[in-house]
N, C-alpha and C positions, 0 to 999 in steps of 0.2 A: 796744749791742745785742749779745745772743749770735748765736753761729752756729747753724746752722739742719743739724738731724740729716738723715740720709738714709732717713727715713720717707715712705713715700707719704702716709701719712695720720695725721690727728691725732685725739685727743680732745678736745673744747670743754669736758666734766667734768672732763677731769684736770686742764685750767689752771686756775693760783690765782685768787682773785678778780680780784686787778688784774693779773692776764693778761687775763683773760674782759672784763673791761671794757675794757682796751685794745685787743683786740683787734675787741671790737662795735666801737667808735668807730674805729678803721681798715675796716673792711666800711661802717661810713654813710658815711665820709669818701668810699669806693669807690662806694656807690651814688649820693652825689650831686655826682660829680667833674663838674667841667663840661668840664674837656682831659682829653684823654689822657696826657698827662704827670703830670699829679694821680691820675688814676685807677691808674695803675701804680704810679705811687709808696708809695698808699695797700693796695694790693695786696702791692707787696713787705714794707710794716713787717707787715700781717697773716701775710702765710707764715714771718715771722723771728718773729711773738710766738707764734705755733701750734707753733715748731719743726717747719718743712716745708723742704723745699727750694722753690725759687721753677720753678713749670712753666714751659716754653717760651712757655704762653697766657701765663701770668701770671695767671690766673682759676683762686680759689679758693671753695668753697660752705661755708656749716657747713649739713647734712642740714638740710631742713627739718621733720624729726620729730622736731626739740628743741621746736617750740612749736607745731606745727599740732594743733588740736585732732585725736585719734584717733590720733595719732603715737605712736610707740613713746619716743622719747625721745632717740633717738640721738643723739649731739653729733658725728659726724662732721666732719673740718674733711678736705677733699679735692678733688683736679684737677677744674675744671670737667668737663674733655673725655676724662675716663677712659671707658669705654664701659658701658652697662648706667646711668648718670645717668639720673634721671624729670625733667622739668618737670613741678613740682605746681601752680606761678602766673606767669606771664611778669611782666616788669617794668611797673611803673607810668606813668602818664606821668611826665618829667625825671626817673625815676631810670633806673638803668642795670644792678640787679641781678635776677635773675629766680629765684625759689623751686625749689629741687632737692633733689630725693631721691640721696642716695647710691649708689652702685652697691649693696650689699650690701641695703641697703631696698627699691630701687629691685625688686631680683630676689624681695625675701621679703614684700613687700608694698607694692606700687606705688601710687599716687593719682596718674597723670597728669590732667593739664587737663582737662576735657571738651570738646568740641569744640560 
């Protein structure tokens, strides 16, 4: 595995294909971890195939306006727990990942939850 730059944030477009695929399949692997110790794990090869450093959380999002309908497109790959983050979908039941907007989306065009 390579090391992982000191970028806050990644592009989902700029990785090659079999980046982007590796890395979705590290994010399901994350949403359907059933320990904690899988779900981290699954976590950290995602922040090392993004070229991220690994957060304190360990919780990494790719924007959710790479595929929600009326999204911009964004491929942001970025810290859960940066601030200015939207929840656009909470998690389902047995999984564990919940749909987020980016910080920069997040401020230039939000879709939180409805209540």
């Amino acid at each position: 595995m390579t090391v992982a730059s000191a970028r806050p944030e990644a592009d989902y477009s700029r990785l090659t294909p079999e980046a982007q695929a590796a890395f979705t399949q590290a994010m399901e692997r994350a949403d359907h971890a059933g320990t904690n110790d899988t779900y981290r794990q699954a976590m950290t090869d995602a922040c090392i195939l993004a070229g991220l450093p690994i957060p304190a959380s360990v919780n990494i999002a790719r924007c959710s306006c790479w595929t929600d309908a009326g999204g911009c497109g964004c491929g942001a790959i970025f810290d859960t727990h940066l601030p200015g983050v939207v929840v656009t979908a909470t998690n389902g039941p047995d999984l564990n990942l919940s749909e987020l907007q980016c910080p920069t989306c997040g401020h230039d065009h939000p879709r939180p939850i409805a209540d």
